[in-house]
C-alpha positions in Angstrom: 8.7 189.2 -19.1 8.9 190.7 -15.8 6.9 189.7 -12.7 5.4 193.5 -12.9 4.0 192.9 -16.4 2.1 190.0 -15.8 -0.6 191.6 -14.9 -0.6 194.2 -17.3 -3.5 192.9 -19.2 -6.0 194.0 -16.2 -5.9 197.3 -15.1 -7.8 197.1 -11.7 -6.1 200.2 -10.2 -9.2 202.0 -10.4 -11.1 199.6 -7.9 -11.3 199.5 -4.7 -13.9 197.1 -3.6 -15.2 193.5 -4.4 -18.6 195.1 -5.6 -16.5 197.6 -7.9 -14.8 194.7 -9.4 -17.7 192.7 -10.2 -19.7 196.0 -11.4 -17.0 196.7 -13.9 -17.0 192.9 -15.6 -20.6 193.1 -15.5 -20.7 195.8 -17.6 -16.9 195.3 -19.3 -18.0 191.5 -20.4 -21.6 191.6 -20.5 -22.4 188.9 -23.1 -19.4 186.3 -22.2 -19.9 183.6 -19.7 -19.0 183.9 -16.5 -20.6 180.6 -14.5 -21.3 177.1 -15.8 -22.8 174.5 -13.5 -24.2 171.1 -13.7 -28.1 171.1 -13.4 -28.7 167.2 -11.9 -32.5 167.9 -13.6 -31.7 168.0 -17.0 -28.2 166.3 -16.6 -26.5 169.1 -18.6 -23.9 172.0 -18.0 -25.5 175.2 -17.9 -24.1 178.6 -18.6 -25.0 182.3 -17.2 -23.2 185.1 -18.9 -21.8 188.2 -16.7 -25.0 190.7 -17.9 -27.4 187.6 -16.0 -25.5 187.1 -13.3 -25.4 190.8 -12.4 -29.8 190.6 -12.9 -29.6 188.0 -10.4 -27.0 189.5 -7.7 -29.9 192.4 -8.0 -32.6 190.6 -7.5 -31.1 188.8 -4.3 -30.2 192.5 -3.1 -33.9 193.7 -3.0 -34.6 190.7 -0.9 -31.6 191.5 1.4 -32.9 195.2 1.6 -36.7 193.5 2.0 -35.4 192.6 5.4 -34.1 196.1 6.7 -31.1 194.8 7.9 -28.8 197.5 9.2 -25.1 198.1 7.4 -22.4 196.1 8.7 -25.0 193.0 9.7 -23.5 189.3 9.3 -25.2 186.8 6.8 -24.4 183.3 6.6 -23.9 181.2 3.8 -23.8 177.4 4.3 -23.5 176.3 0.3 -21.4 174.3 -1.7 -19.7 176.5 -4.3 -22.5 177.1 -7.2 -23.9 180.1 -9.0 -26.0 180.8 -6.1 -23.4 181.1 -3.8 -22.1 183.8 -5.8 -25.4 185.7 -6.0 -25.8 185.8 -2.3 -22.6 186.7 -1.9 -22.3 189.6 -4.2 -25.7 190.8 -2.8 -24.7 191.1 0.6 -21.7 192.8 -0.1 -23.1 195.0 -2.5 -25.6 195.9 0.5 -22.7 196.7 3.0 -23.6 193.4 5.0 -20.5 190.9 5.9 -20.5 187.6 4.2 -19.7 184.6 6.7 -18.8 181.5 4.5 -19.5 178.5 6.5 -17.8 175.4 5.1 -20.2 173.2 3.4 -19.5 169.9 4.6 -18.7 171.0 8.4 -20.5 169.2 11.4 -23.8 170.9 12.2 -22.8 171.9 15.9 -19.4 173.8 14.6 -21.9 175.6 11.7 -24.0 176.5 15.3 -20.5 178.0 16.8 -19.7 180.2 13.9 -23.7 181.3 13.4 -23.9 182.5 17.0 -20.4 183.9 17.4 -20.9 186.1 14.2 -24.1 187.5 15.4 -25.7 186.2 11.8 -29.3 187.3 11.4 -29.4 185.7 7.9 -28.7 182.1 6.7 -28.5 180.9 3.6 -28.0 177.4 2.7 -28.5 174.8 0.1 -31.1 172.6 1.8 -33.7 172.7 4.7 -32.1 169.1 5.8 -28.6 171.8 6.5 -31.1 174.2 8.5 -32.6 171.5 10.6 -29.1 169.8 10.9 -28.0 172.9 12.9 -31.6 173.1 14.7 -31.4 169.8 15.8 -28.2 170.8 17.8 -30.7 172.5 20.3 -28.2 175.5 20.6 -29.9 178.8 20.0 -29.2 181.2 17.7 -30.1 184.0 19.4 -29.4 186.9 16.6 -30.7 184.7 13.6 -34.4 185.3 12.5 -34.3 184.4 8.7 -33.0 181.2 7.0 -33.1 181.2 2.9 -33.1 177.8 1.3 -31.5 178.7 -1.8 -33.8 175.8 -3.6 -36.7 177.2 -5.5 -38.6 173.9 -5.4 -38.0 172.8 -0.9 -41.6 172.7 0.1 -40.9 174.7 3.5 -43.3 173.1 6.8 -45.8 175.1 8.3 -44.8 177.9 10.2 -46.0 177.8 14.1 -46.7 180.3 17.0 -43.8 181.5 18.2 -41.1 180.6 15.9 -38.4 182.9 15.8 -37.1 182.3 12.6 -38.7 182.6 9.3 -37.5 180.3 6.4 -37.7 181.0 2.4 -37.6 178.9 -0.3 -35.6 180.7 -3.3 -38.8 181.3 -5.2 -40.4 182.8 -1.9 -37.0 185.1 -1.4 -36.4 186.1 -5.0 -41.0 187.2 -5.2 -40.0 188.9 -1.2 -37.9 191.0 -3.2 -39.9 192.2 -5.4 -41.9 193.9 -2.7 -38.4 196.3 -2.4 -39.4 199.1 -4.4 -37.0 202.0 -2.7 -33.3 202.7 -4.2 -30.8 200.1 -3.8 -28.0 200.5 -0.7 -24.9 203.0 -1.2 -21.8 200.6 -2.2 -19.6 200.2 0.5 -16.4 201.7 0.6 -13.0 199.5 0.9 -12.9 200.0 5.2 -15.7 198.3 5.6 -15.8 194.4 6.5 -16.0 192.0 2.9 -16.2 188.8 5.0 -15.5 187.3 8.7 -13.7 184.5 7.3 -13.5 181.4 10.3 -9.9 179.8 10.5 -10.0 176.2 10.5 -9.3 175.3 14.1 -6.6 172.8 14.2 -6.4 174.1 17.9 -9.5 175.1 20.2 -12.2 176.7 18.5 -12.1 178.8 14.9 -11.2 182.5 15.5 -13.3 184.9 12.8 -11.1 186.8 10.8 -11.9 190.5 9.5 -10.9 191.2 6.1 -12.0 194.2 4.4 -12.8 195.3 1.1 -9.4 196.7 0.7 -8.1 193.9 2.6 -9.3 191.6 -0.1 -8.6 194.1 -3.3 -5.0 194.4 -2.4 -4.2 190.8 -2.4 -6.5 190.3 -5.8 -4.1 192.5 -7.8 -1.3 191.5 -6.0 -1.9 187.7 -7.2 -2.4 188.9 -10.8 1.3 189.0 -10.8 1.4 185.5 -9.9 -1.4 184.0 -12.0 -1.6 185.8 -14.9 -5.1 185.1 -16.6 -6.4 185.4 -19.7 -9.8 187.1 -20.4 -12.2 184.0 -20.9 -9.9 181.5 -19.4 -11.9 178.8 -17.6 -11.3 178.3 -13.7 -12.6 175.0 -12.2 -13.7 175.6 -8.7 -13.5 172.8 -6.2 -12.0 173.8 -3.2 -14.7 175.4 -0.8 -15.6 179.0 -0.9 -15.4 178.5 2.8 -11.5 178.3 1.6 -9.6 182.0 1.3 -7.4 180.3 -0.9 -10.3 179.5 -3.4 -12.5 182.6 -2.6 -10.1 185.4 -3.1 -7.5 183.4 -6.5 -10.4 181.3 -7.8 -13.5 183.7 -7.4 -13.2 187.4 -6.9 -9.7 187.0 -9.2 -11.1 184.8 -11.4 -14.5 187.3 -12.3 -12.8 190.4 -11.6 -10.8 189.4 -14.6 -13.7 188.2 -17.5 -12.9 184.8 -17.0 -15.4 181.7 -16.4 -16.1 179.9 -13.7 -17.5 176.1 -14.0 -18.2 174.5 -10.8 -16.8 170.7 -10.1 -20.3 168.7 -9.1 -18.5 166.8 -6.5 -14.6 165.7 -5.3 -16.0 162.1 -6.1 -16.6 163.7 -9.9 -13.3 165.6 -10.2 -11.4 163.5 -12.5 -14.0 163.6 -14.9 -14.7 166.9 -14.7 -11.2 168.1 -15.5 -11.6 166.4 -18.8 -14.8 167.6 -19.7 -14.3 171.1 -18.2 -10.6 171.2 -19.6 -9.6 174.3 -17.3 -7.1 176.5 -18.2 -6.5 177.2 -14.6 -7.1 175.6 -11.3 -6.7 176.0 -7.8 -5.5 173.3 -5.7 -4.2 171.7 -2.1 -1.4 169.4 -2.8 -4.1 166.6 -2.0 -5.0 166.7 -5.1 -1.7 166.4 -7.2 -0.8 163.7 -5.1 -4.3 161.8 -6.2 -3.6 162.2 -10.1 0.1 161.2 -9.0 -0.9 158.5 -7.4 -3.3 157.2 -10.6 -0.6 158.1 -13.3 1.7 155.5 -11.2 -1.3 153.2 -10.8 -1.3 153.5 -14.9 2.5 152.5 -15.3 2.5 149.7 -12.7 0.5 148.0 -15.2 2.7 149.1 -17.8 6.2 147.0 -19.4 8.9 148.0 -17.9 10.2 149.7 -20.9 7.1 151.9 -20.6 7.9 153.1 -17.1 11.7 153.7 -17.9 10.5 155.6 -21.1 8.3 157.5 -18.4 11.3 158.7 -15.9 13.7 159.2 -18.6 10.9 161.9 -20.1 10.4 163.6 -16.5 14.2 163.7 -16.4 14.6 165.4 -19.6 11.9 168.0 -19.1 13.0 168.1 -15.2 16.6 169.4 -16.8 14.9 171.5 -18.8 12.7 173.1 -16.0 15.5 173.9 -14.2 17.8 175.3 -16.5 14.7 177.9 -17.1 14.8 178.8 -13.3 17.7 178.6 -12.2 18.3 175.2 -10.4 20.8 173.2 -10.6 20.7 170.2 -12.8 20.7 166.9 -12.0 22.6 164.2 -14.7 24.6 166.7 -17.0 26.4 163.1 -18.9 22.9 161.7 -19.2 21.9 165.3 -20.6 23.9 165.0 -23.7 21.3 162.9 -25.6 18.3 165.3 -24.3 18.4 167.2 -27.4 17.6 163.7 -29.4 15.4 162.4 -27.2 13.6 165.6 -26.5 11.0 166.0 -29.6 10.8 162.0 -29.9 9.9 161.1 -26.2 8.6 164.6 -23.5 5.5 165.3 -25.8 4.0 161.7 -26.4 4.9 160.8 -22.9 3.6 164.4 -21.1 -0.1 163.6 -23.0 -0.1 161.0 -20.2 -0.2 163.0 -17.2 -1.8 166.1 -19.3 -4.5 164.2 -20.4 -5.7 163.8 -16.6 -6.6 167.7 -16.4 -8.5 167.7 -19.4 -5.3 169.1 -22.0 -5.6 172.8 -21.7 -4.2 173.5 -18.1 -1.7 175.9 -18.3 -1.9 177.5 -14.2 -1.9 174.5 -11.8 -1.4 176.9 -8.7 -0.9 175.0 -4.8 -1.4 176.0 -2.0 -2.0 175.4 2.0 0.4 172.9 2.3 4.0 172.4 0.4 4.0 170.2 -2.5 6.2 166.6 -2.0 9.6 167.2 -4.1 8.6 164.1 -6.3 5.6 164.9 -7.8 6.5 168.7 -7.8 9.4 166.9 -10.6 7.2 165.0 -12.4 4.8 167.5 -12.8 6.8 169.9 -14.0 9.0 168.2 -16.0 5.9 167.0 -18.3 5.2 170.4 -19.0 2.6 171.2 -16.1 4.4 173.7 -14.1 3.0 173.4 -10.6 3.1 177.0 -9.3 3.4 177.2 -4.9 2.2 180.1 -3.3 1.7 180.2 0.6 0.1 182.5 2.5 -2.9 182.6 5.6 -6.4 183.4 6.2 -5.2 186.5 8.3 -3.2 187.5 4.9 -6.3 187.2 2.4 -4.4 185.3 1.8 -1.6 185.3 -0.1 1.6 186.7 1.1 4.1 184.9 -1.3 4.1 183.2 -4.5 6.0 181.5 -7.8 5.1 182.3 -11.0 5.6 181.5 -14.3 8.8 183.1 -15.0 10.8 182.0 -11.7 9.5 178.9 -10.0 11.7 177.0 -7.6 9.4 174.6 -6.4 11.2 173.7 -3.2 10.4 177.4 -2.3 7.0 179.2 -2.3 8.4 182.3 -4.4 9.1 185.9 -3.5 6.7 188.2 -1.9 3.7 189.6 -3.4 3.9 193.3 -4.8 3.2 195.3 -1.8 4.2 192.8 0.6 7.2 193.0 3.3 8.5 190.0 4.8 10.8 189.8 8.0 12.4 187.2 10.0 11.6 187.6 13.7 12.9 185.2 16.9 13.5 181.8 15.8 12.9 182.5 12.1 9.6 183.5 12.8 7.6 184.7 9.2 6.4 188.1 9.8 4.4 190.1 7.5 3.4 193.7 6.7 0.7 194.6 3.8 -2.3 195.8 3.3 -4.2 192.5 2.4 -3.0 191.7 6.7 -6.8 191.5 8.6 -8.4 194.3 10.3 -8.7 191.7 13.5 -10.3 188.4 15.2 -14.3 189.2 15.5 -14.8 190.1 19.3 -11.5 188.7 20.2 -9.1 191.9 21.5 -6.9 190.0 23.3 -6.1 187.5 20.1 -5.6 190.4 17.9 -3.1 192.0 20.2 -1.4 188.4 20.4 -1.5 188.1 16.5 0.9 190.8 16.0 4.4 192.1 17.2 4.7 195.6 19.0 5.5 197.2 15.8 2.5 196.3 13.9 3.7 193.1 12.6 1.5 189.6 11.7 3.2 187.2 13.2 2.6 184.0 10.8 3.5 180.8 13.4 5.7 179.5 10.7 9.6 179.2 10.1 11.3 180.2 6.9 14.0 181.5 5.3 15.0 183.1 1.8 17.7 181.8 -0.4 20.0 183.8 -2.5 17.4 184.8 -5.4 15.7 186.2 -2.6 12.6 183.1 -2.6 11.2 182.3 0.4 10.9 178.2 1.4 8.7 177.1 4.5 10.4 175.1 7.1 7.3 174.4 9.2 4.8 175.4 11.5 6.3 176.6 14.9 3.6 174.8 17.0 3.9 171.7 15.1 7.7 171.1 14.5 8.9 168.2 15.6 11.5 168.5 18.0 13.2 164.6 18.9 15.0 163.8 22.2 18.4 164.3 20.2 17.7 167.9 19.3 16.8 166.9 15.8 13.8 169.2 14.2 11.2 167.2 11.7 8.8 169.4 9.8 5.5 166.4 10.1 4.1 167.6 6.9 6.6 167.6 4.3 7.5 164.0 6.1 3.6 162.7 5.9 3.1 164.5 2.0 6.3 161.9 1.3 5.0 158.6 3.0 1.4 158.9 1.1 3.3 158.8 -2.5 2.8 155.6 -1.6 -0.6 154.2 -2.8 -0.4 151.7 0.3 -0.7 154.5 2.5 -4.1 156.6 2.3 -3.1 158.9 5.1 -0.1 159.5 7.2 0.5 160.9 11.1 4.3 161.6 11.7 5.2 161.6 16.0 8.2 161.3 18.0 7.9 164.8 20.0 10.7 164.9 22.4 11.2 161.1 21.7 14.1 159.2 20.6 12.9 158.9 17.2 10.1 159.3 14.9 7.0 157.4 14.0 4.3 157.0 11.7 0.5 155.9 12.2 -0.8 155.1 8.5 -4.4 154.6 7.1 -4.0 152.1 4.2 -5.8 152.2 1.0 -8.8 149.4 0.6 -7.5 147.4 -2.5 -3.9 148.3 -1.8 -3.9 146.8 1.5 -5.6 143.9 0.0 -3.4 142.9 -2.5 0.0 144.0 0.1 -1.4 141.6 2.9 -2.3 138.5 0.6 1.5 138.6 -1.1 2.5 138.4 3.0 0.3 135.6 3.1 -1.5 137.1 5.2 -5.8 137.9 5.4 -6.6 141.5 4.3 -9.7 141.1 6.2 -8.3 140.1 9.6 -7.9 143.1 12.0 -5.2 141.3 13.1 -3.3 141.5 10.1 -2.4 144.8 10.5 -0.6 144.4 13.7 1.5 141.8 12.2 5.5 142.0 12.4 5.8 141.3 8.9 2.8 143.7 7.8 4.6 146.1 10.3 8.1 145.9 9.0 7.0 145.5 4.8 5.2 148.7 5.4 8.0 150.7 7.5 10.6 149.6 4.3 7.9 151.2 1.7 7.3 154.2 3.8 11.7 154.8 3.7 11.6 154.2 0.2 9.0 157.5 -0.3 10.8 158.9 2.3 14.5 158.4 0.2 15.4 162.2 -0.2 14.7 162.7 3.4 17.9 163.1 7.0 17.8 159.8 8.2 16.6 161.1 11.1 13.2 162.1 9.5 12.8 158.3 8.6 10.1 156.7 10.7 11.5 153.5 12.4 7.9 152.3 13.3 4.4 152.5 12.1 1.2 151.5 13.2 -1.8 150.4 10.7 -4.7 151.3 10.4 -7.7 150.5 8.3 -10.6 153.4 9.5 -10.1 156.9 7.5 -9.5 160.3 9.0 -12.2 162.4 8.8 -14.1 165.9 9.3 -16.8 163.5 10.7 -14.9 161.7 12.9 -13.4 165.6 14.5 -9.7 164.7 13.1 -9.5 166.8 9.8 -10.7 170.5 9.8 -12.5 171.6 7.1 -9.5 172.0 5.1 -8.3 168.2 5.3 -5.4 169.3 7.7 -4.8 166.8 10.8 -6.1 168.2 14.4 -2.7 167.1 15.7 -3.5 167.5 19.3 -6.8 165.4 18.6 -5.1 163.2 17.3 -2.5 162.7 19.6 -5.3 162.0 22.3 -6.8 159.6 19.8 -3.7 157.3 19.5 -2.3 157.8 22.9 -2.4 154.4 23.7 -0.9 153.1 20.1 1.9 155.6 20.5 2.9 154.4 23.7 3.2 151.1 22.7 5.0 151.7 19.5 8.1 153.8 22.0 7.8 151.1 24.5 8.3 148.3 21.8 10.6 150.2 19.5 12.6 152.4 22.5 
């Protein structure tokens, strides 16, 4: 099968906006489901077919028109991904208003920023604790005047004199509509604006991308060639709809196409919820691979020995087999001989282990955001779980590139998407040319014009290169390659992904910028530490612990041993420990769990100093 007739099960030609997409499985799929979610009230999963969520989208449009806002005006949603998030989504764009996802666990004052620097006369959120979060910041809002609670039973405070903003419980917003008895908005057409999407911010503040209908569209039937899903498939959402990633593969894809959507109840909840959801596809950061890698190694520590060779020899075999199929070359061609014997006896009993995790019926595990470490891409996909890497940006809609099931090179992140060009520019620069590319930056002229080359083209920040099937592989971020006093160049992420194979290390931060060599600062994992520390004879509990030369040097040999496939000039020759996690709280992760480097840089000036003066 060709890349082209993947997508030949969905013809979306026809379409040319998210409300046309959703109108046509409303009425294409009426009685199938379309959203499950966990109600905490009655502690049971509950469905809503495609003919009641298009009721509800309507009702939450009669509200929207309640408030007369004007075409084109910005509403806020601060939610976690739920059925309600897609009603007041739909709504607005069904209304011509922009959608402004706001990332649901973000800090109150950066919600503030992207409230005000929209122009947002509408929240919605999932809580009045969110609203007065954000209130309590004491930074006006000067455009906002209504805030929707989307909780029919929040028992909203009095209102007083001179409030400027009036707040709705969802029983009080869904009877407001009600009061709408005129005809509903004109649709919008594709130019106009289907979100201001906020970019993450691992530098200065976010920048609010434009992407239009079309923008949006474009790269929804472009990724059809990549993902391929079947009418009634189930899609378990857990990356934030804040997320382009998520919002454009694993929503407007995932209903434009009659599948269902069940919504994980929280991160802390996934693993059982990929066994009791048992998706057929999901959408993922490598974070999460790396987590059920990091269990299914947990599993065969415990294990005999003859268990964990039984294990690799079963990844080998379907590793040979993987790349045979696309194209790789293959690794142990002597051991291969007995892969015809071994094949029926050992790759299905031993693949139930890692397929098991996800519930049994995952057949699309797509990644994205971040490139996938070779060693669990392997595994993976040698037990029958195919990992597929895509890469793309915010600015893109986001995909600009992707594998597939028919040609997946996992040290690569595919060929370009149907309708996509792709150029090198100075330095290897990635620079793109479609239609899914944004309209602009939201009242920022001067970074649009700096977004793109002369001749019209998005320049990504990142280095890559195509090999000789014509894939494209990431090298790394131009900002963020590491460039060592010798000349060498270290990509920090591929290098970090590595070192937290490793259940000892929770978190990794690779340095050694115009330095002699590189370096690591690790968070370690609770129970590992604890049990690493006590066979050095040493106290887990004692801060002091972590700063000793044995602890030091133990962990540097295990953080090599991840890192075995690596120059020996990407190998660390010194970490620091560290026992307090890296978090959105704490302003060192953006929303989308990547490191603020240049935060964190000013955070552990003082430990990387003393780790080049030691070690120099």
């Amino acid at each position: 099968m060709t890349v082209a007739a993947l997508s030949d099960t969905f013809d979306l030609s026809a379409f040319s906006t998210l409300t046309d997409l959703m109108r046509n499985s409303i009425a294409r799929y009426a009685n199938a489901e379309a959203l499950r979610q966990f109600n905490k009230e009655t502690k049971a999963w509950e469905s809503h077919t495609y003919e009641a969520v298009g009721e509800k989208i309507a009702a939450w449009q009669k509200s929207f028109c309640a408030l007369g806002l004007e075409r084109g005006s910005r509403v806020a949603i601060l939610m976690p991904n739920s059925v309600d998030h897609v009603y007041a989504d739909q709504a607005v764009l069904a209304n011509g208003l922009v959608p402004v996802p706001l990332h649901a666990i973000d800090t109150p004052g950066s919600s503030a920023f992207i409230i005000i620097d929209s122009q947002a006369q509408v929240l919605v959120t999932s809580s009045l604790k969110r609203w007065q979060q954000i209130e309590a910041t004491g930074v006006p809002c000067p455009d906002l005047h209504t805030v929707v609670i989307a909780d029919p039973n929040e028992v909203m405070p009095e209102p007083m004199e001179g409030d400027a903003v009036k707040l709705f419980n969802l029983t009080d917003w869904l009877a407001f509509g009600e009061t709408y008895t005129d005809p509903l908005p004109a649709a919008p057409s594709k130019d106009d604006l289907a979100g201001i999407i906020y970019t993450s911010g691992t530098t200065g503040r976010p920048k609010g991308v434009m992407l239009t209908h079309h923008n949006i569209v474009s790269n929804v039937k472009a990724t059809l060639a990549c993902v391929s899903p079947r009418q009634g498939d189930t899609f378990l959402s857990f990356l934030p709809l804040s997320h382009t990633f998520e919002r454009t593969a694993g929503y407007y894809l995932a209903l434009a196409t009659g599948c269902r959507i069940a919504y994980n109840r929280s991160v802390l909840l996934l693993a059982d919820d990929l066994k009791t959801i048992r998706p057929d596809v999901i959408i993922s950061v490598p974070r999460v691979y790396e987590r059920i890698y990091a269990r299914v190694q947990h599993q065969l520590k415990k294990a005999s020995s003859t268990k964990r060779a039984l294990f690799n020899w079963a990844v080998n075999i379907g590793w040979r087999d993987f790349c045979r199929k696309n194209h790789m070359p293959i690794e142990g061609k002597v051991q291969s001989l007995l892969d015809p014997i071994l094949r029926p006896v050992l790759l299905k009993k031993v693949s139930k282990t890692l397929t098991d995790q996800f519930g049994g019926n995952l057949r699309i595990a797509i990644s994205g955001g971040a490139s996938l470490n070779s060693r669990i891409a392997q595994v993976f996909c040698g037990l029958g779980l195919p990992i597929i890497q895509g890469y793309g940006m915010t600015e893109a809609s986001p995909i600009i590139a992707g594998n597939n099931l028919e040609i997946n090179q996992p040290n690569t992140v595919g060929l370009p998407f149907n309708g996509v060009q792709i150029r090198l520019g100075e330095g290897d620069e990635i620079q793109v040319k479609a239609d899914s590319i944004m309209k602009g930056y939201w009242n920022r002229p001067d970074d649009t014009k700096a977004a793109f080359t002369e001749d019209g083209w998005l320049k990504t920040g990142d280095v890559g290169g195509f090999n000789e099937r014509g894939l494209l592989s990431i090298k790394g971020r131009i900002k963020e390659i590491i460039v060592t006093s010798t000349g060498e160049k270290v990509p920090p992420a591929d290098v970090e992904s590595a070192i937290e194979t490793d259940q000892l290390f929770a978190q990794s931060f690779v340095i050694g910028e115009n330095r002699p060599f590189i370096g690591a600062i690790v968070v370690v994992n609770p129970e590992e530490w604890a049990n690493f520390a006590s066979s050095l004879g040493l106290d887990p509990e004692d801060p002091a612990s972590l700063n000793a030369p044995e602890a030091r040097s133990a962990a540097l040999r295990r953080a090599k041993a991840a890192l075995k496939n690596f120059p020996n000039y990407a190998l660390p020759r010194a970490v620091v420990l560290t026992r307090e996690p890296w978090t959105i709280e704490n302003g060192l992760l953006t929303p989308t769990l990547k490191l603020k480097r240049k935060v964190m840089q000013k955070q552990f000036a003082s430990e990387m100093a003393k780790l080049y003066s030691t070690h120099g």
